[in-house]
C-alpha positions as a Markdown table, in Angstrom:
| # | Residue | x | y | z |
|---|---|---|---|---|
| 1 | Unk | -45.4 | 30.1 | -50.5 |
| 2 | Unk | -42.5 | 32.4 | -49.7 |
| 3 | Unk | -42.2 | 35.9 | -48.8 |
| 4 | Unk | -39.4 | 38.1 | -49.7 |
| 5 | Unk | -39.3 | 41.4 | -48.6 |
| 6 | Unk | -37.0 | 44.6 | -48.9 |
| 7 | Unk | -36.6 | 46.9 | -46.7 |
| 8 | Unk | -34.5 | 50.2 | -47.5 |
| 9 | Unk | -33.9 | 53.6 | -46.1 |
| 10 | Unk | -36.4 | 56.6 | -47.9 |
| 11 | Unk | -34.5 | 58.5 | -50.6 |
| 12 | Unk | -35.1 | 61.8 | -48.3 |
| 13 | Unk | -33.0 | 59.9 | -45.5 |
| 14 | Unk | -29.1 | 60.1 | -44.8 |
| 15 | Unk | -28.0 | 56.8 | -44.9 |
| 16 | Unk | -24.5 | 56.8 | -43.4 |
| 17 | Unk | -24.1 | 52.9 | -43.5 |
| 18 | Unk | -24.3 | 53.5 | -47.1 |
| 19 | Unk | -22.2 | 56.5 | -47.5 |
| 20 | Unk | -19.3 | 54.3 | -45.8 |
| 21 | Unk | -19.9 | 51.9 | -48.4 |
| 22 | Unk | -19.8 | 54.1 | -51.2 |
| 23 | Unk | -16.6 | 55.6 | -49.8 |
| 24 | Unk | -15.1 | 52.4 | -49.0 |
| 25 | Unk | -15.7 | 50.8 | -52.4 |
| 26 | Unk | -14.8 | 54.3 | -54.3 |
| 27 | Unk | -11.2 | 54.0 | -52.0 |
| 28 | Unk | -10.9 | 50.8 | -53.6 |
| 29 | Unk | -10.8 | 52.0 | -57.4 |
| 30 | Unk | -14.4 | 51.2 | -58.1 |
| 31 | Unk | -15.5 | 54.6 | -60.0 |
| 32 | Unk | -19.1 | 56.0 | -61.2 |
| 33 | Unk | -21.1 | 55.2 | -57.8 |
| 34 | Unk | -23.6 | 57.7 | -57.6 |
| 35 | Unk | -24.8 | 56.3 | -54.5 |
| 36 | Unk | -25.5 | 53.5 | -51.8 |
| 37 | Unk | -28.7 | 52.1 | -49.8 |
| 38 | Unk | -27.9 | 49.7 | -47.2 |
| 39 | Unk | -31.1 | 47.8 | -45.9 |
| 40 | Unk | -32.1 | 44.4 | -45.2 |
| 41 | Unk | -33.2 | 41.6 | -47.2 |
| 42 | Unk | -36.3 | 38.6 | -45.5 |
| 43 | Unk | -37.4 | 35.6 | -46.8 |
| 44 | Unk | -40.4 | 34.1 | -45.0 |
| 45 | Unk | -41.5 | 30.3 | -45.5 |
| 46 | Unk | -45.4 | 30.4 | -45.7 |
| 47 | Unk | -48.1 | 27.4 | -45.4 |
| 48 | Unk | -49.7 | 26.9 | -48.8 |
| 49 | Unk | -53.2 | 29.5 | -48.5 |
| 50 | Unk | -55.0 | 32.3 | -49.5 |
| 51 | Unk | -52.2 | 34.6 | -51.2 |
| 52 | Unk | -53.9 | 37.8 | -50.3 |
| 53 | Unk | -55.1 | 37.1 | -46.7 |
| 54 | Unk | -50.9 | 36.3 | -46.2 |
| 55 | Unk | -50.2 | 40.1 | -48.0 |
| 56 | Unk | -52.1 | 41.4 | -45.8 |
| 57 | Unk | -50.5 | 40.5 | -42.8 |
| 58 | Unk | -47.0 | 40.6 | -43.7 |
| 59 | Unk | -47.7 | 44.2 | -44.8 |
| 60 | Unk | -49.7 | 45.4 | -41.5 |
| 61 | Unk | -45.7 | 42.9 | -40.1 |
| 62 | Unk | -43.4 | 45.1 | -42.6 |
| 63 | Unk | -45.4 | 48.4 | -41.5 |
| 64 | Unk | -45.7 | 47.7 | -37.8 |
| 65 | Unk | -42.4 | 45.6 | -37.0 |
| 66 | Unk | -40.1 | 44.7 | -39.5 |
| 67 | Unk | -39.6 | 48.6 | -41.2 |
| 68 | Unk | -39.9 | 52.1 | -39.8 |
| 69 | Unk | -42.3 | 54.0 | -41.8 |
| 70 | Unk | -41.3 | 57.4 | -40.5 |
| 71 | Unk | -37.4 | 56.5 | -42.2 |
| 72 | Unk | -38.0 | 53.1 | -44.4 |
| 73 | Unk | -39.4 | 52.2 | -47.5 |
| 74 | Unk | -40.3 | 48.0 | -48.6 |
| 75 | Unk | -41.3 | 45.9 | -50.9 |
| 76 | Unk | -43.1 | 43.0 | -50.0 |
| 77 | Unk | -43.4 | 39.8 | -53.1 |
| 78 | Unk | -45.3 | 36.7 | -52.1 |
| 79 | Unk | -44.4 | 34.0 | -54.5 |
């Protein structure tokens, strides 16, 4: 099984990594950004189990460890 997980700054947050972006790339003639989220991307390799007992601890991982709830969304897929 693999995980793959998103994690990205709350809509409510200023995200300056992501305003340099969008000024950077609007600098270089790209037009019609509205806006830019910079976050991180995992993948996680998984042994071959129960689907749901592996959600359930990669999403007490993404809430505890791998994200700040207070300022950070994610989206965790097991495929």
């Amino acid at each position: 099984m693999k995980a793959k997980i998103i994690v990205t700054p709350k809509k409510a947050v200023l995200d300056p990594q992501g305003k340099t972006v969008q000024n950077t790339l609007e600098h270089m003639g790209h037009s019609g950004i509205q806006a830019v989220h910079v976050g991180k991307y995992l993948e996680i390799e998984l042994a071959d189990g129960d689907k749901e007992a592996a959600r359930k601890q990669l999403d007490e991982a993404c809430h505890r460890f791998l994200s700040n709830p207070v300022i950070e969304d994610y989206y965790l897929e097991i495929e």
